[in-house]
Residue, then its C-alpha position, 0 to 999 in steps of 0.5 A: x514503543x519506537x513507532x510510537x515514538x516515530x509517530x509522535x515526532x513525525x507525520x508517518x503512515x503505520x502498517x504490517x500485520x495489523x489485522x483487528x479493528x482494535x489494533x487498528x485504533x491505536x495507532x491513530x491514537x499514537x499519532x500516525x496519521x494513516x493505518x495500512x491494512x492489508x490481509x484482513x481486505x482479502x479471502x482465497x478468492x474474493x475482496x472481503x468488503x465487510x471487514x474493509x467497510x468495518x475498517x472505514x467505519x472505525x477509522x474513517x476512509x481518509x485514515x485508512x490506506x489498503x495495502x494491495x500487494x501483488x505477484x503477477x498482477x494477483x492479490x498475495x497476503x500475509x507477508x507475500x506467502x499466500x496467493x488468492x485469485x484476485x486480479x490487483x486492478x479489480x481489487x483496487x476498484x473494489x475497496x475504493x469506497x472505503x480507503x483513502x488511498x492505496x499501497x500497491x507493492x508490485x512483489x515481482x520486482x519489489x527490491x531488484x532495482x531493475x525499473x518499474x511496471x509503468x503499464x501496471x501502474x497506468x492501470x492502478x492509476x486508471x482504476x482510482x481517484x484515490x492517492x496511490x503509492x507505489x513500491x517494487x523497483x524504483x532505481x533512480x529518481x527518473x523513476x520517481x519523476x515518472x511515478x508523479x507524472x502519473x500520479x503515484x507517489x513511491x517507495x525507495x527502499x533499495x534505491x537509498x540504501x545502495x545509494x542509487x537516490x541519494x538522501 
């Protein structure tokens, strides 16, 4: 109920645990303008480009942002607890025809506040047309800054709470 009404009140983008097609839907119809859908994108060892497909189709590509959490520049689903052997960059490639951007959560450094991976972002950038937003180690806004210098937009999580990026 309180997505919801963040949703109604506020342009915001809704993710975490969605996994059906159905469950999909109703977030758009609440008012979020994209949906982020991670796990349901990935097998042990493969992209999954028919559920991201019948995830594109249902949404239309522009609602729809693919979740591509990593560790050690490998796919990790379901909460970051289970590995797969997919390499993040060809992951990215690979569901760029169905999305219309990209949640790159880079885990290994995802709320230490010890700087970015620019060269992994380089990378993801390099490998997309589509927005990418990036999360996992902004600790100031001069990370921020160089995040739009290539063309990511971020996530500052621990930066705000500690007070590193003021509100």
């Amino acid at each position: 109920a309180l997505v919801e009404r963040v949703c109604a009140l506020r342009a915001c983008q809704v993710g975490g645990g969605i996994r059906s097609i159905d469950t999909a839907r109703r977030w758009p119809d609440a008012g979020a303008q994209r949906v982020i859908i991670g796990s349901s994108f990935f097998a042990k060892d493969h992209v999954n480009l028919s559920a991201a497909a019948s995830f594109s189709d249902a949404l239309g590509p522009d609602a729809l942002i693919a979740a591509a959490d990593s560790r050690g520049g490998v796919i990790v689903t379901h909460g970051w607890k289970q590995a797969t052997t997919i390499n993040l960059v060809d992951a990215v490639r690979a569901l760029s025809l169905f999305v219309g951007g990209f949640l790159a959560t880079l885990v290994d450094s995802e709320g230490l506040m010890q700087g970015l991976d620019f060269a992994a972002v380089a990378e993801l950038r390099a490998a997309t047309s589509r927005r990418l937003i990036v999360a996992g180690g902004v600790r100031h806004m001069d990370d921020v800054r160089h995040l739009e210098s290539l063309g990511a937009d971020a996530v500052a999580g621990m930066a705000i709470y500690t007070g590193a990026i003021a509100t």
